[in-house]
BAFI-3210 file (N, C-alpha, C; in Angstrom, 3 decimals, decimal comma, padded with zeros to 6 digits):
// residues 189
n [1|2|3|4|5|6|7|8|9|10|11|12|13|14|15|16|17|18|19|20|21|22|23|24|25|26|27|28|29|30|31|32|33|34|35|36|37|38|39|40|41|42|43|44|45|46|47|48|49|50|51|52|53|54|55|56|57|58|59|60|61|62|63|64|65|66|67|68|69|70|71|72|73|74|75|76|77|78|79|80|81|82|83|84|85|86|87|88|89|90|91|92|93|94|95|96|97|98|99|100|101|102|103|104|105|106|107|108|109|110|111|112|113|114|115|116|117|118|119|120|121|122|123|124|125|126|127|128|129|130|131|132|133|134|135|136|137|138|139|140|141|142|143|144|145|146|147|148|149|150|151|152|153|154|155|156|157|158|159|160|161|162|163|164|165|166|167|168|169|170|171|172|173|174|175|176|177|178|179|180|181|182|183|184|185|186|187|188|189]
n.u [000,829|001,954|003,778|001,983|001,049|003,097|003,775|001,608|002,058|004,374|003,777|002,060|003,751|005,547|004,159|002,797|002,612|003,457|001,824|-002,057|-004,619|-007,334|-011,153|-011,900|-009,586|-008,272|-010,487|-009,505|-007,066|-005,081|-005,534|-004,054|-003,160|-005,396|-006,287|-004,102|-005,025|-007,518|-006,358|-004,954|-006,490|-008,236|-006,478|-005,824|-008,792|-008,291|-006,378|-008,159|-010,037|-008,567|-007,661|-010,210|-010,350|-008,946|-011,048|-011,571|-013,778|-012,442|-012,228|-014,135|-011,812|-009,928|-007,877|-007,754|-007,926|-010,063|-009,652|-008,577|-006,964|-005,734|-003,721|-005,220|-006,844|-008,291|-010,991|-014,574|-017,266|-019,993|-022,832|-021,907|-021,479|-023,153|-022,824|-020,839|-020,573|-019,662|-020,832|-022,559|-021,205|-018,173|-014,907|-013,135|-012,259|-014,519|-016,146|-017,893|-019,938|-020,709|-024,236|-025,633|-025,024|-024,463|-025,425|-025,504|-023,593|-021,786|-020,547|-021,897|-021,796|-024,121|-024,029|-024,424|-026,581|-027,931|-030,822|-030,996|-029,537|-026,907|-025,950|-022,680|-021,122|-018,636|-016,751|-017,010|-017,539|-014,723|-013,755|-014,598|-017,120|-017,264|-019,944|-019,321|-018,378|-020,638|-021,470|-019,104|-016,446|-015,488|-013,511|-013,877|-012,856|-013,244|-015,731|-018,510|-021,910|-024,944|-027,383|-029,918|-032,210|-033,481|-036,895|-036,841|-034,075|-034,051|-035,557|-034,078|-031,452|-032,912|-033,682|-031,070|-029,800|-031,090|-033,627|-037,397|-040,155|-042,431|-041,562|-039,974|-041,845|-043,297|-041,390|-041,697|-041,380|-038,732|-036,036|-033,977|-030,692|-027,909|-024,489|-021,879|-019,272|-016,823|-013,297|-012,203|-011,882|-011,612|-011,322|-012,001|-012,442]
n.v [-001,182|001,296|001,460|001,757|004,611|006,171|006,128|007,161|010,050|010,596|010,719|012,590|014,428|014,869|015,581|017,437|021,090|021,900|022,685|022,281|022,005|024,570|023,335|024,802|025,331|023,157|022,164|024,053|023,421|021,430|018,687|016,501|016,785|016,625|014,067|012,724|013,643|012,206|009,556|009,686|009,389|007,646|005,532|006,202|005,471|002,499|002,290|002,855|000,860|-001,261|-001,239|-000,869|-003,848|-004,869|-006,558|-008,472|-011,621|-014,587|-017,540|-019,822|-022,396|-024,285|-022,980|-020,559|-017,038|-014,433|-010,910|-009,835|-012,064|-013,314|-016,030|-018,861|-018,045|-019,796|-019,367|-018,983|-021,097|-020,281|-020,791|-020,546|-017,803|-015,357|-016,021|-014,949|-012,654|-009,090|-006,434|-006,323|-006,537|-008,183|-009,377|-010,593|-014,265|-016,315|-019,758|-021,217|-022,773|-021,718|-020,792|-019,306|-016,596|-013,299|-012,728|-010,610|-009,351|-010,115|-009,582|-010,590|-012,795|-015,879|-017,717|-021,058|-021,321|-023,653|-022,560|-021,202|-018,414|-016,686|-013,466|-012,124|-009,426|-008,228|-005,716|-002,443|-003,366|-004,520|-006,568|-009,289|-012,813|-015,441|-017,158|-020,248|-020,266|-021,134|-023,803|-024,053|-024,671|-021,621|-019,283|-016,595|-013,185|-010,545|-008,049|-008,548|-007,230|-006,515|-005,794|-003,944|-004,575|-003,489|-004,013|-003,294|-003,871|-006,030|-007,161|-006,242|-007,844|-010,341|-010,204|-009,797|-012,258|-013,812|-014,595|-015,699|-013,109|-013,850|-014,882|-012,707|-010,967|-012,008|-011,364|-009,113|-006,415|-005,242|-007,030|-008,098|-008,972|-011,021|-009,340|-009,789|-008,219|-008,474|-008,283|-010,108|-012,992|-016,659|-019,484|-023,114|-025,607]
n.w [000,000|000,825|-001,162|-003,259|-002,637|-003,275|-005,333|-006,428|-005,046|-006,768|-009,324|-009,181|-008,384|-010,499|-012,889|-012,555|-011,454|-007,922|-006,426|-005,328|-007,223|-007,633|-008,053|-010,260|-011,504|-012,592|-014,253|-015,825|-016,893|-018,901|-020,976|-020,858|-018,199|-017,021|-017,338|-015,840|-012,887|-013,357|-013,126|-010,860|-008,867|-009,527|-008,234|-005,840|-004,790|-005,285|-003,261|-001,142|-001,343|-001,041|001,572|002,994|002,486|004,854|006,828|006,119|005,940|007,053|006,813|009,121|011,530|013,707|015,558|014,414|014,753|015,181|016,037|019,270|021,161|024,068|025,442|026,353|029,714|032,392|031,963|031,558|031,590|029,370|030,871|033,101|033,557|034,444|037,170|038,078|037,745|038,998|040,191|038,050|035,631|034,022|033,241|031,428|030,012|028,068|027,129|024,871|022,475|019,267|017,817|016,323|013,656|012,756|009,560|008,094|008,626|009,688|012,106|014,944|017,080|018,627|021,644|022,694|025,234|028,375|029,011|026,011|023,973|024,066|023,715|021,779|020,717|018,271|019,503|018,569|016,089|015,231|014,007|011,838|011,185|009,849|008,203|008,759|011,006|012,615|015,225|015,940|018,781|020,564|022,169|023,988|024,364|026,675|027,622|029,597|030,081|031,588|029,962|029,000|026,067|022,808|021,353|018,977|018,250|019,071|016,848|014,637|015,223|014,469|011,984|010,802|011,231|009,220|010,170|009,431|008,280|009,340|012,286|013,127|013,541|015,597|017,348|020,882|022,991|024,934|026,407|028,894|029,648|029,981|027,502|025,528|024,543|022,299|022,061|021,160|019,254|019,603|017,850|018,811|017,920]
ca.u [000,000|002,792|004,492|000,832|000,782|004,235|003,948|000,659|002,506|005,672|003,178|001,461|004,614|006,470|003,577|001,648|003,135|003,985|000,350|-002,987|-005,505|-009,370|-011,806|-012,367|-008,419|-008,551|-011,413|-008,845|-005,275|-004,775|-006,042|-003,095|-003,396|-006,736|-006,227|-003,426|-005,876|-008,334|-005,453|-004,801|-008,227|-008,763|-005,340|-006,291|-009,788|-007,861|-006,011|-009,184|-010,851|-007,714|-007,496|-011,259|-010,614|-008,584|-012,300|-012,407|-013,848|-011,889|-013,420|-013,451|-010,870|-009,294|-006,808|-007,966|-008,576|-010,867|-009,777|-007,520|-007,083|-004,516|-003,980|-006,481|-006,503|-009,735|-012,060|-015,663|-018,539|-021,417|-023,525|-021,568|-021,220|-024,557|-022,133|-019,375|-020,418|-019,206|-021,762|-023,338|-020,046|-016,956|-014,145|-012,133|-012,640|-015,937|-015,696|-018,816|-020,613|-021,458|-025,403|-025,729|-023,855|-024,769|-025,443|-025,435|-022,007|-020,823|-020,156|-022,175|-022,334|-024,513|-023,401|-025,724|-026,604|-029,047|-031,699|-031,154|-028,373|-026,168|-025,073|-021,697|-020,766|-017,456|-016,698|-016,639|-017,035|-013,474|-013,525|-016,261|-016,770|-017,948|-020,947|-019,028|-018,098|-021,739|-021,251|-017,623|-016,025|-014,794|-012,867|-013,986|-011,906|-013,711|-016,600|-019,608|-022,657|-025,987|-028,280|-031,794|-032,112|-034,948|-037,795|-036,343|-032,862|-034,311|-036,042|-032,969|-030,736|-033,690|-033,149|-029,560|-029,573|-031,953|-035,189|-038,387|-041,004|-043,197|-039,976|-039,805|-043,227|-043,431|-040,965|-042,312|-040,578|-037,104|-035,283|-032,832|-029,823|-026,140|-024,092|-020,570|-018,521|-015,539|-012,172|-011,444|-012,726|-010,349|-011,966|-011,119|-012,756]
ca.v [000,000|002,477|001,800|002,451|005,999|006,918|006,088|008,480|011,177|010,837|010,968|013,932|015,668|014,804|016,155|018,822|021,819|021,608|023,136|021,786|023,399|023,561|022,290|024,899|025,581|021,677|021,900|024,872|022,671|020,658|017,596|015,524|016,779|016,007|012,355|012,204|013,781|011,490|008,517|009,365|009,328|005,571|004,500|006,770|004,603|001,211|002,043|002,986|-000,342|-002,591|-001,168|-001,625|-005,250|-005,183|-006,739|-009,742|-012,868|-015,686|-019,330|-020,581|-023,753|-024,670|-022,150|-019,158|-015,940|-012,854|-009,317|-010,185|-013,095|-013,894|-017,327|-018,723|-018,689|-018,918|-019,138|-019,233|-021,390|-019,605|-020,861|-019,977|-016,233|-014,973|-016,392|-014,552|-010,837|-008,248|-005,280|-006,666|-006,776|-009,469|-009,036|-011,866|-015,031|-017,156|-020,590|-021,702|-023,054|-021,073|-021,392|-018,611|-015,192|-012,070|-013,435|-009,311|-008,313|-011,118|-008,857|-010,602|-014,761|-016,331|-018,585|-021,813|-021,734|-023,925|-021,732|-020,132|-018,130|-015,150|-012,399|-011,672|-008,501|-007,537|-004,315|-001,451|-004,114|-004,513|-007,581|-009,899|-013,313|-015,962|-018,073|-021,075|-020,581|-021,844|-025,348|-024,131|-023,837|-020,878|-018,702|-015,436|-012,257|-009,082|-007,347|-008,762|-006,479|-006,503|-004,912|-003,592|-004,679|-003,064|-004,573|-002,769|-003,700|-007,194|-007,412|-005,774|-008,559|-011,340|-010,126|-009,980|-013,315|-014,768|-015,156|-015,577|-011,997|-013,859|-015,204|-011,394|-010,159|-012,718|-010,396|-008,232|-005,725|-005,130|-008,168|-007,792|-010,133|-010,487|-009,536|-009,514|-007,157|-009,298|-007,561|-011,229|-014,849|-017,390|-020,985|-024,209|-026,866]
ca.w [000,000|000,749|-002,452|-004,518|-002,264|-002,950|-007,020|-006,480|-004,914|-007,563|-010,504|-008,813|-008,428|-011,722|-013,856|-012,289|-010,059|-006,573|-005,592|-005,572|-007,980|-007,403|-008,920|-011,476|-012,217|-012,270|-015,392|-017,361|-017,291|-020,384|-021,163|-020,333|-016,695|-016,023|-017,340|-014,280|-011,920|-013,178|-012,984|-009,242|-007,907|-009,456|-007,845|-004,376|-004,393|-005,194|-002,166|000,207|-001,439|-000,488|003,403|003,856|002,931|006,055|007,519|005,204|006,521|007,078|007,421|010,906|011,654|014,729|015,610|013,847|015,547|015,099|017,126|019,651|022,319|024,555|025,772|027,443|031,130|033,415|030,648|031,685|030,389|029,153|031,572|034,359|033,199|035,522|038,711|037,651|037,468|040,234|039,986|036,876|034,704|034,269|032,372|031,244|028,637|027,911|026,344|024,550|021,347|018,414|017,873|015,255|013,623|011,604|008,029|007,079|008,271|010,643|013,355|016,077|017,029|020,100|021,971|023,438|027,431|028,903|028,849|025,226|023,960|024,432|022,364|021,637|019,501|018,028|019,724|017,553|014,573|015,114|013,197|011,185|011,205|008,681|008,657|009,025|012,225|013,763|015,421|016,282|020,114|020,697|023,227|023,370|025,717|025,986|028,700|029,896|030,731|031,579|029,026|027,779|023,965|022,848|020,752|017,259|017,888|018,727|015,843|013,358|015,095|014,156|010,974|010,285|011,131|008,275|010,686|008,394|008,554|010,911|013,530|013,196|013,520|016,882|018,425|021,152|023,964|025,108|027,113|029,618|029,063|029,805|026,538|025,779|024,063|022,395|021,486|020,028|019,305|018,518|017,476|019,603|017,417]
c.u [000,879|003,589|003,064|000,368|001,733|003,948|002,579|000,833|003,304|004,760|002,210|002,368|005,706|005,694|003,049|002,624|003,425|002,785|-000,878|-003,979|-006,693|-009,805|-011,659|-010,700|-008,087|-009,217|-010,465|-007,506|-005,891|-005,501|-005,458|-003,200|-003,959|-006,889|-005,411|-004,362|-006,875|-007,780|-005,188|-005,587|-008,874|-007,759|-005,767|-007,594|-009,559|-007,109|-007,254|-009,363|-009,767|-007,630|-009,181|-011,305|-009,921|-009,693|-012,746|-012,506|-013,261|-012,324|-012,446|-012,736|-010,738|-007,956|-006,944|-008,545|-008,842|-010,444|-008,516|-007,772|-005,849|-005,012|-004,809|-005,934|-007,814|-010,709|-013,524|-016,719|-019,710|-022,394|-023,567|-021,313|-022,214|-023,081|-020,955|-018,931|-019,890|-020,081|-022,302|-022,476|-019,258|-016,397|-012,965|-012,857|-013,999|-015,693|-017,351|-019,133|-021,131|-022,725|-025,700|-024,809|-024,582|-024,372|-025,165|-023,813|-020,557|-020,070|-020,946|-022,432|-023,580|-024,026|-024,795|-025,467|-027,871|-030,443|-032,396|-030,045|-027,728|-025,527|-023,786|-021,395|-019,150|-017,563|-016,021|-016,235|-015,698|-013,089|-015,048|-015,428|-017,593|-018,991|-020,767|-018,481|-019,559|-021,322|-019,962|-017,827|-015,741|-014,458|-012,936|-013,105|-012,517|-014,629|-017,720|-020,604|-024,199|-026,903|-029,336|-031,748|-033,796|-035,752|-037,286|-035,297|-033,090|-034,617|-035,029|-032,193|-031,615|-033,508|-032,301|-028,931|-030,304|-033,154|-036,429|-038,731|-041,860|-042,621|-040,273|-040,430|-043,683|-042,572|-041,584|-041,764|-039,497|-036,811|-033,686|-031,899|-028,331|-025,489|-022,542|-020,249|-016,918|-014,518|-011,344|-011,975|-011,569|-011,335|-011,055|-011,222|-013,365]
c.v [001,254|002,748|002,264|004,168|006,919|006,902|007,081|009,478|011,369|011,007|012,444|015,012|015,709|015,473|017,526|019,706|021,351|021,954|022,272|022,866|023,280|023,415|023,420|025,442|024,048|021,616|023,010|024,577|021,664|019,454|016,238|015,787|016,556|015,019|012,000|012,867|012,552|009,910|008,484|009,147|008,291|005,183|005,078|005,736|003,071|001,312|002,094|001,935|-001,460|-002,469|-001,033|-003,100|-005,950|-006,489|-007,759|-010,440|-014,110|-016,733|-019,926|-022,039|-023,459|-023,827|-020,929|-017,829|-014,631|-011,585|-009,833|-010,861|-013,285|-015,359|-017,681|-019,134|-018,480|-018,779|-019,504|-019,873|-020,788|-019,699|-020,221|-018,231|-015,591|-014,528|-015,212|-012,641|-010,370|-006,772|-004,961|-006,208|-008,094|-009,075|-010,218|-012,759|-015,762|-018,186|-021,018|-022,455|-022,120|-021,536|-020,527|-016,987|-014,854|-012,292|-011,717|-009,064|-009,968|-010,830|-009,217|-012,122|-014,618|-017,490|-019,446|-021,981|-022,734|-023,750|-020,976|-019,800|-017,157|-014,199|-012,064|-010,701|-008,286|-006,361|-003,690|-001,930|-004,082|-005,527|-008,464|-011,650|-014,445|-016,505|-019,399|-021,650|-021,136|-023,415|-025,399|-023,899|-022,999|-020,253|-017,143|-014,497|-011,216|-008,855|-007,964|-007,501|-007,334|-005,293|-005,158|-004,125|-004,297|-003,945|-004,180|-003,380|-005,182|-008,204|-007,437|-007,388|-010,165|-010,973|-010,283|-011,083|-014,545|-015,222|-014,788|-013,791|-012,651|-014,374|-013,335|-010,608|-010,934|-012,078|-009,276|-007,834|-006,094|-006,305|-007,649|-009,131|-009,926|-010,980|-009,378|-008,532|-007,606|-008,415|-009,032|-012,493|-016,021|-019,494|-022,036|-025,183|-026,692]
c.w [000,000|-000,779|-003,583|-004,003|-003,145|-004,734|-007,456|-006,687|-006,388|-009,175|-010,551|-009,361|-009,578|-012,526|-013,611|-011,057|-008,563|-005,278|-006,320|-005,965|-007,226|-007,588|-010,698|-012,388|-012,888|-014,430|-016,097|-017,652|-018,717|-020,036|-020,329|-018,719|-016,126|-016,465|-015,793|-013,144|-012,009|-012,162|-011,396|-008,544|-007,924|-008,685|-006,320|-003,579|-004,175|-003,746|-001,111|-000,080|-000,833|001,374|003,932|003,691|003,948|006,520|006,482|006,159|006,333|008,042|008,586|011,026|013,085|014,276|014,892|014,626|015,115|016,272|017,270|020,493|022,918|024,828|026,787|028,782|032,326|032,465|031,482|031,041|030,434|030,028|032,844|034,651|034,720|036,801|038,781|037,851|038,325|039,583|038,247|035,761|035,145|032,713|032,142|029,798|028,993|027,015|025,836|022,513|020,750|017,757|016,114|014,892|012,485|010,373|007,491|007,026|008,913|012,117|014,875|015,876|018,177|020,289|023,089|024,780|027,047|028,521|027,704|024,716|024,552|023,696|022,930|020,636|019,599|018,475|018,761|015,821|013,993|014,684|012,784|011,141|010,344|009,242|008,997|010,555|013,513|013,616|015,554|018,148|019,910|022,186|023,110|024,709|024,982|027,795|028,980|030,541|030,875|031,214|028,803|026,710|023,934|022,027|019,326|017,556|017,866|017,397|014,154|013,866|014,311|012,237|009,915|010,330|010,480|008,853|009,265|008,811|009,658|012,040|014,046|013,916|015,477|018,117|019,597|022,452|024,116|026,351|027,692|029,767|029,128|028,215|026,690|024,622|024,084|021,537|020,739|020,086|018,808|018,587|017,869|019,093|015,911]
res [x|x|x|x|x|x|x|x|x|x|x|x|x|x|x|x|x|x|x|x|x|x|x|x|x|x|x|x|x|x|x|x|x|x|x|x|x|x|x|x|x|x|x|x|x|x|x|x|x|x|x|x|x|x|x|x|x|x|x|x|x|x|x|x|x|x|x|x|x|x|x|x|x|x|x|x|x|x|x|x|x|x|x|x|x|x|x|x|x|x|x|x|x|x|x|x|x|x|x|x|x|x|x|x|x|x|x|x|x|x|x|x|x|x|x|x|x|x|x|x|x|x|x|x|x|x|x|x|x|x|x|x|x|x|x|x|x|x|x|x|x|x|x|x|x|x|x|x|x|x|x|x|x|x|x|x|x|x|x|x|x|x|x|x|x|x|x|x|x|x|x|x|x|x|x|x|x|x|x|x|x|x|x|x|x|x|x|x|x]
***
């Protein structure tokens, strides 16, 4: 990426002055100049398009990790999370089963308790994660809270995860529910 900036700049500054025009000095240079304006602004976008694919998805295996994880130590099972809080947080790892994940972006799994599941989101969609990873272990390190989810946001996540319109439509008020908030997932099986 630095070498497609730098062959930007050096084509900038080999052809055209040492200043930047504006738009409408831009529309009265020659022809040949506003092909290399044009020429830098496709190679400027090939670079934005290659550093948002930072956030590709890569298929879940054994040993692959999303965000960041350290090694595990003290890992909690999903179930046992509840036990675990100290003024309705916990901060450490969670070991569980992937049940389902965000078919739109991939930015959120659940994980199976007992009872149901549990949401896990990538914080700050700081990484995405495929669809292949349901029916994986994983090891997740990040925040636990206890949260509202409202009835819309319920409904958007019922969504984003391929529920029919009437799954959807069966939704009704906000549910209180411990979620996590993972800075990384790394797959155990």
């Amino acid at each position: 990426m630095r070498q497609l900036i730098s062959v930007c700049l050096h084509l900038f500054n080999s052809g055209l002055p040492g200043t930047f025009y504006s738009l409408s000095e831009l529309y009265l240079t020659s022809k040949q100049n506003q092909m290399k304006y044009v020429f830098i602004l496709c190679l400027l976008a090939s670079v934005l398009s290659a550093n948002a694919q930072d956030k590709e998805k890569i298929q879940a295996a054994k040993g692959v990790i999303y965000g960041q994880v350290s090694e595990e130590k003290s890992a909690v099972a999903v179930d046992e999370l509840p036990n675990k809080l100290v003024d309705d947080a916990y901060t450490g790892q969670i070991k569980g089963k992937v049940v389902e994940v965000c078919k739109a972006e991939g930015c959120w799994i659940r994980l199976q308790k007992k009872d149901g599941t549990m949401m896990v989101r990538a914080k700050d969609h700081a990484f995405l994660m495929p669809e292949n990873i349901v029916g994986k272990t994983v090891l997740v390190e990040g925040n636990a809270t206890i949260k509202e989810t409202s009835e819309q946001m319920r409904k958007h996540y019922a969504e984003d995860s391929g529920k029919s319109k009437e799954e959807i439509a069966k939704i009704k008020g906000s549910e209180k529910s411990v979620e996590f908030a993972a800075k990384g997932v790394k797959v155990l099986d």
